[in-house]
Each structure stands twice: as C-alpha cells, then as structure tokens.
DRENLO-959567 format. One record per residue (C-alpha): residue number from 1; residue in three letters; x, y, z. Coordinates in steps of 0.001 Angstrom, whole numbers, plus 524288, in hexadecimal, padded with zeros to 5 digits. Layout:
N
PT:num:residuo:X:Y:Z
PT:NUM:Ala:X:Y:Z
...
//
This chain:
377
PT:num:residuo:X:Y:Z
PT:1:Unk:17821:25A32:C0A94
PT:2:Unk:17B43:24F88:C1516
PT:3:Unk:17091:249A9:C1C0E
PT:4:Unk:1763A:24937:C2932
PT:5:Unk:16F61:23ED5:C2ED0
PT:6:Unk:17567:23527:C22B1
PT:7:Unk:181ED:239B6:C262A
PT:8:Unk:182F7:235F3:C3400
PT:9:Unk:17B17:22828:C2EFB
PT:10:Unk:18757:2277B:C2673
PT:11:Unk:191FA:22AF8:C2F89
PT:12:Unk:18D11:22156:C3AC1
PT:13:Unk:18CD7:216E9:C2F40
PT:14:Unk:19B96:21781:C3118
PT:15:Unk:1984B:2124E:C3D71
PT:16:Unk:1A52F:215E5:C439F
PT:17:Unk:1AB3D:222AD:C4643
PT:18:Unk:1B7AA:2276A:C3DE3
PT:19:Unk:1BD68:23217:C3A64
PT:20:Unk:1B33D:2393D:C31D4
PT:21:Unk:1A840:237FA:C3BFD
PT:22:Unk:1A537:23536:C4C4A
PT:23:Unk:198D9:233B4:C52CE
PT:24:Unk:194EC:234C9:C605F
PT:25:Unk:18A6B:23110:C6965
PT:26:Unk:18970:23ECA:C6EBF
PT:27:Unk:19352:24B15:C71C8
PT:28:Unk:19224:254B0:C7B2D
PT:29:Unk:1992B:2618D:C7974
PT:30:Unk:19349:2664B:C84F6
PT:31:Unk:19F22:262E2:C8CA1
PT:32:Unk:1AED8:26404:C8B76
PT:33:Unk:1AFD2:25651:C8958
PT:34:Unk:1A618:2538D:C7F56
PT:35:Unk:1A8C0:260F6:C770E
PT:36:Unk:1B82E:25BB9:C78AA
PT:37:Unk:1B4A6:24FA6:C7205
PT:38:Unk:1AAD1:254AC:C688E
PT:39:Unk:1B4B3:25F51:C63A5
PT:40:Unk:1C0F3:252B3:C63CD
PT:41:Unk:1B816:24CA0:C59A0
PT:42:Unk:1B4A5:257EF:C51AE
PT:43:Unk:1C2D4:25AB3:C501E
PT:44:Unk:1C7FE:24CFF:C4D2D
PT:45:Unk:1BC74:24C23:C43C6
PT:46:Unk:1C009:25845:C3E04
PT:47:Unk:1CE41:25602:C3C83
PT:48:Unk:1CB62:24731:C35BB
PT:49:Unk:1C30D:24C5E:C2C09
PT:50:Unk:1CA46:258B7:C2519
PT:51:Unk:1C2B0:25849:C183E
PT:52:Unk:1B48F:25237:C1B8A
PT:53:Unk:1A91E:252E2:C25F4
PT:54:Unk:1A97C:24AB1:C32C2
PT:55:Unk:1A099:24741:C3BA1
PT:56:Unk:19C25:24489:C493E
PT:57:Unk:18E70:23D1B:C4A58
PT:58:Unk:188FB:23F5A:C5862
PT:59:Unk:17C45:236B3:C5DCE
PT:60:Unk:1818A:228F8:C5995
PT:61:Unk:1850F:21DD6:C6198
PT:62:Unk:193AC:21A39:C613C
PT:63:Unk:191CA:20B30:C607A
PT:64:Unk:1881B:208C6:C54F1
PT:65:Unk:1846D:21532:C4F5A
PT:66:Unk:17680:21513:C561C
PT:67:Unk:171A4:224A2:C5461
PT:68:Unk:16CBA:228E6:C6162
PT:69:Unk:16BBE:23822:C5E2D
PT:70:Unk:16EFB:24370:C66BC
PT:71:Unk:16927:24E25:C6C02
PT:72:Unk:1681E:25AC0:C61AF
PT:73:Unk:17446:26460:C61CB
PT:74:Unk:17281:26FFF:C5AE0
PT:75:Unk:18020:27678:C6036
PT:76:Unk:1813F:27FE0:C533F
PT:77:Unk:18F11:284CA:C5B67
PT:78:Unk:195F7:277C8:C5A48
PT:79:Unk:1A030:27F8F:C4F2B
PT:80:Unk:1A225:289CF:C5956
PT:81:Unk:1A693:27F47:C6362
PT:82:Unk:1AE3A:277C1:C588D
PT:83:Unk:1B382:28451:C568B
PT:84:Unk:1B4FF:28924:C63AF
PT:85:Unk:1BF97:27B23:C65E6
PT:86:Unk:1C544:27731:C5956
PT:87:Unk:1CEF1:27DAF:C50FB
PT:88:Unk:1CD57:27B1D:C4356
PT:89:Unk:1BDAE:27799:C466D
PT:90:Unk:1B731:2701C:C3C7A
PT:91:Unk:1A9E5:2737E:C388D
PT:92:Unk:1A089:26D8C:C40B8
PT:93:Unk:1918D:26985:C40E8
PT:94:Unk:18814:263DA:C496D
PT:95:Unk:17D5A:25DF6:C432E
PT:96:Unk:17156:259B7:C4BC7
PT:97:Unk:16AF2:24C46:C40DC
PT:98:Unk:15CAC:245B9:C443D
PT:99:Unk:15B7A:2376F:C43C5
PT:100:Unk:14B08:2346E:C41F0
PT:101:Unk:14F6C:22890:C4C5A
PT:102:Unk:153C8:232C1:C5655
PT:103:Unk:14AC7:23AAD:C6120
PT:104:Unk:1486E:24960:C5CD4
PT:105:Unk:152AA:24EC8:C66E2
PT:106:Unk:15CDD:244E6:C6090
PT:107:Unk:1675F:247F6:C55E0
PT:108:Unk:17412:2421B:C5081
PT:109:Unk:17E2B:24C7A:C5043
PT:110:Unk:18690:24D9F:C45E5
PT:111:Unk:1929A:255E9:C45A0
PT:112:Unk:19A94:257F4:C38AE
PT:113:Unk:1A73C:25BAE:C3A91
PT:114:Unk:1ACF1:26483:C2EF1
PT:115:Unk:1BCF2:266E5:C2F3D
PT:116:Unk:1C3AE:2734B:C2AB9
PT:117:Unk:1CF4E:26A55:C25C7
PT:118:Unk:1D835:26F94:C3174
PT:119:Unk:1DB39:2683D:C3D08
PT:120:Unk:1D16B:26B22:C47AC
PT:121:Unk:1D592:26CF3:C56CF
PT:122:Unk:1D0D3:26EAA:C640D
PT:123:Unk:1D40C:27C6A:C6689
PT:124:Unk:1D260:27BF2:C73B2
PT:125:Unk:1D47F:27248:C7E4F
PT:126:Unk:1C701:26C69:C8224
PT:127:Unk:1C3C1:260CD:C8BAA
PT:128:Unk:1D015:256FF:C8B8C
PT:129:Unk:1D2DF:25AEA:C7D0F
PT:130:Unk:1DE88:26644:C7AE4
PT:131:Unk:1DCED:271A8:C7225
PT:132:Unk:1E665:26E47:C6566
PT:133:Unk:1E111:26070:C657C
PT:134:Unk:1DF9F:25A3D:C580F
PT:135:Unk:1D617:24DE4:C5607
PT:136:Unk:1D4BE:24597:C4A6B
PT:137:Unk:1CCD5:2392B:C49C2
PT:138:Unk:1D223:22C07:C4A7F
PT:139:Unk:1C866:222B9:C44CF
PT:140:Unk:1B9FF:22752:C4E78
PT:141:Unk:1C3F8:22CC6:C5918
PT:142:Unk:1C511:23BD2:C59BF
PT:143:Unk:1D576:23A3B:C5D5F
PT:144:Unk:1E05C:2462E:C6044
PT:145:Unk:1EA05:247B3:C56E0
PT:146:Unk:1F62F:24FD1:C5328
PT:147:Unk:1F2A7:25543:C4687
PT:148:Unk:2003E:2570A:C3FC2
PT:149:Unk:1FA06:24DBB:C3550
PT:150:Unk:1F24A:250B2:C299F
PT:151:Unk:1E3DF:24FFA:C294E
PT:152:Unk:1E014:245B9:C228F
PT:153:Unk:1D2AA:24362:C18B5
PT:154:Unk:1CDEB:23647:C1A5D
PT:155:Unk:1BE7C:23706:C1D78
PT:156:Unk:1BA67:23FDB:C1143
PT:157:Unk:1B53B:23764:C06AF
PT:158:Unk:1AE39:22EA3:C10DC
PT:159:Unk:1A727:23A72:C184B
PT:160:Unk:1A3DA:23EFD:C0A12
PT:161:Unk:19E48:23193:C071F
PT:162:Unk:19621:2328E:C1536
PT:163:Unk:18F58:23E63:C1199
PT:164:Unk:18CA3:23BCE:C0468
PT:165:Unk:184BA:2309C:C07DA
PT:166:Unk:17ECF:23B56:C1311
PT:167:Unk:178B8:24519:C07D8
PT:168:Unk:16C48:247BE:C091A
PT:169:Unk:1600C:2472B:BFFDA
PT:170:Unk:1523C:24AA7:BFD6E
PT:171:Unk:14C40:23E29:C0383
PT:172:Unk:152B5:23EE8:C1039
PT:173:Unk:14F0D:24DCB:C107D
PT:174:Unk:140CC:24A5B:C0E17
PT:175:Unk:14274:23F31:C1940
PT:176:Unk:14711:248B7:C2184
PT:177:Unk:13C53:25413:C2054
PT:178:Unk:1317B:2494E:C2064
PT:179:Unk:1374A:24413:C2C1C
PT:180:Unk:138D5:2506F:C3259
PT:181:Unk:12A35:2540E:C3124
PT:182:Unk:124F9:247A4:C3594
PT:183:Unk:12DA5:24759:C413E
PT:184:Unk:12BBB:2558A:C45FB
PT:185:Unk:11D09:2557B:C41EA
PT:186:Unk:11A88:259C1:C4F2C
PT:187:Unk:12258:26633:C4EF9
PT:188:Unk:11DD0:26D2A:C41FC
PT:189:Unk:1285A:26758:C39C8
PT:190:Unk:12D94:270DE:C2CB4
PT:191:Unk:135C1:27014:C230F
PT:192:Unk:13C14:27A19:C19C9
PT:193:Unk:14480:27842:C0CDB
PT:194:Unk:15017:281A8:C0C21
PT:195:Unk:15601:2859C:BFE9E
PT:196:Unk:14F47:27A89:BF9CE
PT:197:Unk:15934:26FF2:BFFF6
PT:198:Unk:15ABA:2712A:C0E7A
PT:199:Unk:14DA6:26DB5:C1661
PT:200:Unk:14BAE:27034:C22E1
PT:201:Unk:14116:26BEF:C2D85
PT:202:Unk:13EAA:2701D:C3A74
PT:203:Unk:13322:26DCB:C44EB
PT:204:Unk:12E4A:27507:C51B9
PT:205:Unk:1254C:2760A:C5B26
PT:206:Unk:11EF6:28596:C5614
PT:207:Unk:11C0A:28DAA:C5F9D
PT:208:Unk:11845:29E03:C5C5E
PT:209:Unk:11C64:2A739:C676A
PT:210:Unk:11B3C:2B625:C63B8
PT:211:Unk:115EA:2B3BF:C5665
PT:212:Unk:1252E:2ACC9:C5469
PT:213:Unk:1240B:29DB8:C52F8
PT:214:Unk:12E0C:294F6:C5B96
PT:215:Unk:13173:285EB:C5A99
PT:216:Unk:13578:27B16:C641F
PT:217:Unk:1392E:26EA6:C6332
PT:218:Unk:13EB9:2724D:C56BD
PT:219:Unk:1453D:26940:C4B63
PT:220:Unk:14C9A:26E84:C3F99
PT:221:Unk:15203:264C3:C367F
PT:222:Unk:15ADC:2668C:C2A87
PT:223:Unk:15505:25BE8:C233E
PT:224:Unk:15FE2:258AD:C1615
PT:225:Unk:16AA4:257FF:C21DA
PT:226:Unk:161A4:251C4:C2AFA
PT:227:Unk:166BF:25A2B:C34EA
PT:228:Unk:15EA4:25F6E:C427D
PT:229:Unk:162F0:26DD6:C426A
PT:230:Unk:15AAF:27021:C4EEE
PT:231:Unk:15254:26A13:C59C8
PT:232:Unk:14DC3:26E03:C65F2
PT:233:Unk:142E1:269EA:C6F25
PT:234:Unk:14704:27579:C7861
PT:235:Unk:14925:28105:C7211
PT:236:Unk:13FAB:28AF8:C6A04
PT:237:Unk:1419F:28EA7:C5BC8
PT:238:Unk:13F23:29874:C51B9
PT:239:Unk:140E7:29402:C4464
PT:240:Unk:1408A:29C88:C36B5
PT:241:Unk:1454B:299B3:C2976
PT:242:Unk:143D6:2A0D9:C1C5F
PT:243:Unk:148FB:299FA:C0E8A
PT:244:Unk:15719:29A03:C106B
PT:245:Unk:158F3:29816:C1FBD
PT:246:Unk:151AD:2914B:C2D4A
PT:247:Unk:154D8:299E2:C3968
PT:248:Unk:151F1:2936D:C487C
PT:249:Unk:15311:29A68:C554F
PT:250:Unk:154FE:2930E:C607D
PT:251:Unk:14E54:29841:C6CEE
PT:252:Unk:150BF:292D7:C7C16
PT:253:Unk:14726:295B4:C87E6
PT:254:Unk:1510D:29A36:C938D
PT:255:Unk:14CD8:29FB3:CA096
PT:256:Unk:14C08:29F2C:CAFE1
PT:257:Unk:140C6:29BF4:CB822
PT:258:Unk:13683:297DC:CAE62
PT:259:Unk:13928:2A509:CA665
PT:260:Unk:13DD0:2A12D:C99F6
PT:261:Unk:140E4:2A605:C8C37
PT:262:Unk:145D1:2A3B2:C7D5B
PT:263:Unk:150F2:2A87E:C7BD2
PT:264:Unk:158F7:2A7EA:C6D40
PT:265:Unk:162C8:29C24:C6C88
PT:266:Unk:16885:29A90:C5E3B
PT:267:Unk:1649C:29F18:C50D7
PT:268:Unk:16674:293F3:C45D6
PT:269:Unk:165B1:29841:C3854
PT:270:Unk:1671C:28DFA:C2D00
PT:271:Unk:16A90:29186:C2072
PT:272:Unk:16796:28AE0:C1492
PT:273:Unk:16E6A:28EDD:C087C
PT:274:Unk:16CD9:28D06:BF904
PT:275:Unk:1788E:28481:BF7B9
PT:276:Unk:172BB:279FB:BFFD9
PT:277:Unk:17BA9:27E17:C0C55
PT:278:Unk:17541:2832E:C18CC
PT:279:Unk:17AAE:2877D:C2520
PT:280:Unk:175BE:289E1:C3295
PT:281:Unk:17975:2981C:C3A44
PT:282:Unk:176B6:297E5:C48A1
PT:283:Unk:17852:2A466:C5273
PT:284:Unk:17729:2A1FA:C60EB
PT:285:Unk:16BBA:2AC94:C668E
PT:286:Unk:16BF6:2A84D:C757B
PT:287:Unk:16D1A:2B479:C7C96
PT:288:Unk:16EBE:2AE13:C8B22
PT:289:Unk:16324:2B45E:C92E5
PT:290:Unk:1682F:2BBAB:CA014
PT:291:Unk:16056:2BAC3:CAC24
PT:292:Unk:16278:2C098:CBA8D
PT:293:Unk:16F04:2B95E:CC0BC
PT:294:Unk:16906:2B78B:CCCBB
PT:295:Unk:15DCB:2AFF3:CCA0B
PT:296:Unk:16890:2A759:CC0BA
PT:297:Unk:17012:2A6A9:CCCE4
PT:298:Unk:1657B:2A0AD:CD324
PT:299:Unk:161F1:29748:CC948
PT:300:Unk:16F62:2936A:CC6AA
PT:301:Unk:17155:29034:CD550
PT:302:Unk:1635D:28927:CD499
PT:303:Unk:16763:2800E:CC80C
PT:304:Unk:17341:27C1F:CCF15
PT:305:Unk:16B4E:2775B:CDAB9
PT:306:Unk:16108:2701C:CCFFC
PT:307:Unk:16EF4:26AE4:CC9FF
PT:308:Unk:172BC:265DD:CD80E
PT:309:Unk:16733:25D3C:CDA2E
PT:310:Unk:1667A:25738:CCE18
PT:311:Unk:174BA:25228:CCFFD
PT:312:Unk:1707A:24D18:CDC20
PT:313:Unk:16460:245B3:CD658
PT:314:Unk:15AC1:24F3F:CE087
PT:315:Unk:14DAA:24EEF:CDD98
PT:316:Unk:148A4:25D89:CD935
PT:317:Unk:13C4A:263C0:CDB7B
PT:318:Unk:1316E:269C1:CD13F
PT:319:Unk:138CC:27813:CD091
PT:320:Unk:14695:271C0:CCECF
PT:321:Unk:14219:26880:CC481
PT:322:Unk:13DE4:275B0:CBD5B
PT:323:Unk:14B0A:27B80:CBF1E
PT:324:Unk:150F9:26FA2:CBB24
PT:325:Unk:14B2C:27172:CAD6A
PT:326:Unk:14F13:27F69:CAC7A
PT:327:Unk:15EC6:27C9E:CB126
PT:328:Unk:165F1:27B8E:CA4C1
PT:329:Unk:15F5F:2871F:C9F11
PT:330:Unk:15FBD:28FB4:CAA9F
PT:331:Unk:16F6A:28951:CAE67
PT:332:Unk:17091:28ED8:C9F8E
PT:333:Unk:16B4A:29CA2:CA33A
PT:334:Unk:17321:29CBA:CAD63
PT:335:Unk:180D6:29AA6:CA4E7
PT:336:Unk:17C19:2A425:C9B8D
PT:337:Unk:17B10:2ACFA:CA717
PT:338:Unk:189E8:2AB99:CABA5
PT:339:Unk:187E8:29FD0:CB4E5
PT:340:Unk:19298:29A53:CAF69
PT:341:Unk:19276:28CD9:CB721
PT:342:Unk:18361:28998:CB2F4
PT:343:Unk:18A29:2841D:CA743
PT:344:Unk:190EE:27AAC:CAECB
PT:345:Unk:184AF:276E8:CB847
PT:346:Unk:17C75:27575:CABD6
PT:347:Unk:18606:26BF5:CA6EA
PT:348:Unk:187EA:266E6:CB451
PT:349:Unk:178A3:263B5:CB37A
PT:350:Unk:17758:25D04:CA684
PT:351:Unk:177D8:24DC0:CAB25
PT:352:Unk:16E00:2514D:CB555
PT:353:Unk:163E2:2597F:CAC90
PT:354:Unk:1656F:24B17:CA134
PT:355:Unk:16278:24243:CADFA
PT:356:Unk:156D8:24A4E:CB301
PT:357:Unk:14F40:24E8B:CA600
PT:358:Unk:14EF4:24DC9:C9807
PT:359:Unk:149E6:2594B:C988E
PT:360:Unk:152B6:2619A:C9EA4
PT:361:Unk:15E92:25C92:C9A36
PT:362:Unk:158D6:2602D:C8CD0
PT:363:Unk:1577E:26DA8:C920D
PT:364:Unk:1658E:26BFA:C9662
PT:365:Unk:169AF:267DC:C888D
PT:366:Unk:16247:275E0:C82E3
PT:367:Unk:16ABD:27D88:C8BA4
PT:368:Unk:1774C:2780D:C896D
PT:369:Unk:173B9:279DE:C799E
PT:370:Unk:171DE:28845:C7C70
PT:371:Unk:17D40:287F1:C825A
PT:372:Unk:1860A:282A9:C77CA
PT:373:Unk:18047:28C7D:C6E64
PT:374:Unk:1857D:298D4:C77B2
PT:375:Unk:1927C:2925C:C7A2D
PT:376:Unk:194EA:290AF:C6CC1
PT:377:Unk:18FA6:29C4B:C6709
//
C-alpha cells in the first residue's frame, strides 16, 4: 500500500514538472475558467501516460517546492464531472494528505490520474477550449495536439520506481496512529484495525441528542495511506462501523430566521475487504427543504440590499451583521427554492464575505460544498 504522503515527498523531489506529474498552488473548479483548465490538464495527463498513474500535486509553491497546504476538498463527484466533459475519462481521484507542519484546516491535494489507454477528449466546448480538443503534455505544459500519432509509453518504469520507494510499512503506520492520538487528544481520538491491515482513526467533539450520539469537528484518517478521508469544523456527524465496514452521515443545519435544522447531506460507506483492497461508496441524502415563497421573496430581495452595501464599503448595523452571517446559507435556500439567480449573487458575494470575515466566508465555503455534491449527483 502507498503511503501517500511519501509519494508526493517523492514526486516534488523531481523538483520540476514533466510529463508524469504537475502541481499547483491551488485550482478552483468553481468557475468556467478554472474547471477549463483543471479538466486541459487531466486530459493531457491522461493521454501522456497510457499505461501508468499520473499525478497532479495541489498546495505547493511553484518556485521551490515550499508546501503551503490547501483547504480540505472532499468533492466525492469529481468522476461524475470528469465524466460529465471528457470522452474517454480516465479514472480519477482526489486525495485530501496531512502534513504534521500544516494547520488542521490545511491539506495537500493529490489527484491520480488513471488512463483507459484511449485517447481522452473534451466532449463539449467549455470556457475558450472546443469540444473534440485533444491535449498531450509537452515537457510541464498541458499543450493541444492532433492525435493522428501513436501513444507513446515513456514514463512507466520511472512512476513504478516512484511508488515503490512510496510503500508503506508498520513503523510509519505506528507513527501515524501515535501521532494521531496525541494531536487530537482533545477530541476523544479512536482508532480501529480492519481485517487486520487497514487502521483507521477518527476524533469528534460527542455530543448525545435523543439517546443517538453526534460528532463535530470531526477527523477521520486512513492511517497506512496517510490519507484525511474527512474533516469538518462545521458540519455534524454520525459515525458507525461493525468488522468489515465504517459508515458516516453528514448532517447540515439550514433555516430562516433563527429556525434551523439538520437536515441529511451524504452517506459515506468504506469498505474494507480480505484481499487488502477497500473502497469508499457515497450516496447524496440532501433533500432541499421548501419553505413559503414569499417570505424567500423577501429575504432574497433583503440579501441583495446586504450584498449592495458591502460593495460599497457601508457600514451595517447589529441586525444586518446577523443577516450577513446567515446569506450564503439562506442565498442557498433560496436556489434550492427556484431563485435561480441567487446562484449568481452568492458567487457575486464571495470576495466581499473573504474581506469582511473569516468566518463567514467559511460559511460561504460549506455552502458552495453542498452545492457541488447536488450538482454532481
């Protein structure tokens, strides 16, 4: 089993990028633009490497390598949107990998690219890229290409040779739970050995509500990948796990005018079988809660006069600065009730929420999450 956190060590030891591997100091595929480029790469990647993994290392400082982390993204409908663009799609994953020199919100993101040994496409036109477009790497450049040509294996034996020296083994494993426990000692830290191979730790803040117990600020860690399979400082979880599998379901708190409720985001359901494979199921659960179309029609009118002021820099008063906290979640309710253009305010209001509060714009940053999940479900 790879230990994902000595593979990216090894891949940025290459220093530069080339044709097996990229890395980035951050992508968006919140936008045209940055899904565009995200999906060039995964192509070109794909279509360079026929017959062995690639890779795309996200969180790392273009110039000398420094790892400066990124925020958590635990988009399990990244394959849909691969899949939803590309013809020919590779196999994708995105893998969220701790650093003990990072803050607990920070990750590297790694993304292995997997081909099907056909030439992937855009199917589709998207941003200033045409559908039919072909892209191939050209030394760390993601470049079009006609593709009359045959595929050539060139990065094989030394991707083999980069995660060979990336296996894992029992001492790293046992640095990994012990640092675990000592660095979420504050939040009841476990741990739990699956088919005597795979172990697994997680940490919460417990909470029992109707004899059912509930976690927040929640951790889960696949410790012999070193891989974070969730975190959240936001959101409420259940967790249960019997010998063979470790089931989480993710909960959000939605509502209007101080009235708010959990309502069922995602299932997650990891697998862990006797042949030392395991494999993770999600299944989206949102059902968007309805509420009366007047009052939304008065909120929505009310956010866009909050949105106003902040643009101009205008001071607000105690009851705004309330609202102000609630507008991405309640511009969310809104979309989710057919106000089809509080999609575009709430992206509209991003850059204002990050300038004004951490705070917020994290709250800003949950609701565009939930939002990936239903697009992409």
């Amino acid at each position: 089993m790879i230990n994902k956190r000595l593979l990216i060590k090894n891949l940025l030891a290459h220093n530069d990028e080339n044709s097996f591997y990229d890395k980035k100091r951050k992508i968006d595929i919140t936008h045209k633009e940055g899904k565009a480029k995200f999906l060039k790469h995964i192509c070109a990647l794909s279509n360079s490497n026929p017959k062995n993994n690639a890779y795309i290392v996200i969180g790392v400082e273009d110039e000398d390598n420094k790892i400066i982390g990124v925020n958590f993204f635990d988009d399990s409908k990244i394959q849909n949107l691969i899949n939803a663009y590309l013809s020919n799609p590779p196999i994708v994953q995105y893998e969220n990998i701790p650093f003990p020199h990072l803050p607990d919100n920070k990750v590297v993101g790694l993304v292995t690219i997997r081909a099907i040994n056909e030439i992937t496409s855009l199917r589709k036109n998207i941003w200033k890229y045409y559908g039919g477009s072909v892209f191939f790497r050209d030394g760390s450049m993601s470049m079009p290409k006609v593709f009359d040509i045959e595929i050539k294996d060139v990065n094989s034996k030394i991707v083999s040779e980069i995660e060979s020296h990336a296996q894992n083994n029992i001492q790293y494993t046992l640095d990994g739970v012990f640092d675990f426990l000592n660095e979420r000692k504050d939040f009841n830290p476990q741990y739990k050995v699956f088919k005597e191979y795979f172990v697994l730790c997680w940490s919460g803040h417990e909470k029992t509500v109707k004899n059912k117990i509930y976690y927040s600020r929640v951790d889960i860690e696949l410790i012999n990948e070193q891989v974070r399979l969730f975190f959240s400082t936001l959101d409420e979880v259940s967790i249960t796990f019997n010998d063979n599998s470790f089931q989480i379901i993710e909960y959000v708190s939605l509502g209007l005018q101080n009235s708010f409720k959990y309502y069922e985001l995602e299932k997650t359901i990891i697998h862990f079988e006797d042949n030392a494979q395991y494999n993770i199921e999600t299944k989206l659960l949102f059902k968007p809660p309805q509420f009366d179309k007047k009052v939304l029609h008065h909120i929505y009118n009310s956010n866009n006069t909050l949105l106003e002021k902040l643009k101009k820099g205008l001071s607000l008063n105690k009851n705004e600065m309330i609202d102000l906290r609630n507008l991405p979640a309640t511009y969310l309710i809104c979309y989710l009730n057919l106000f089809h253009e509080a999609i575009d305010k709430l992206n509209e209001a991003k850059p204002y929420l990050k300038n004004y509060s951490q705070t917020i714009y994290n709250s800003y940053q949950e609701v565009t999450r939930i939002l990936r999940k239903v697009k992409y479900s």
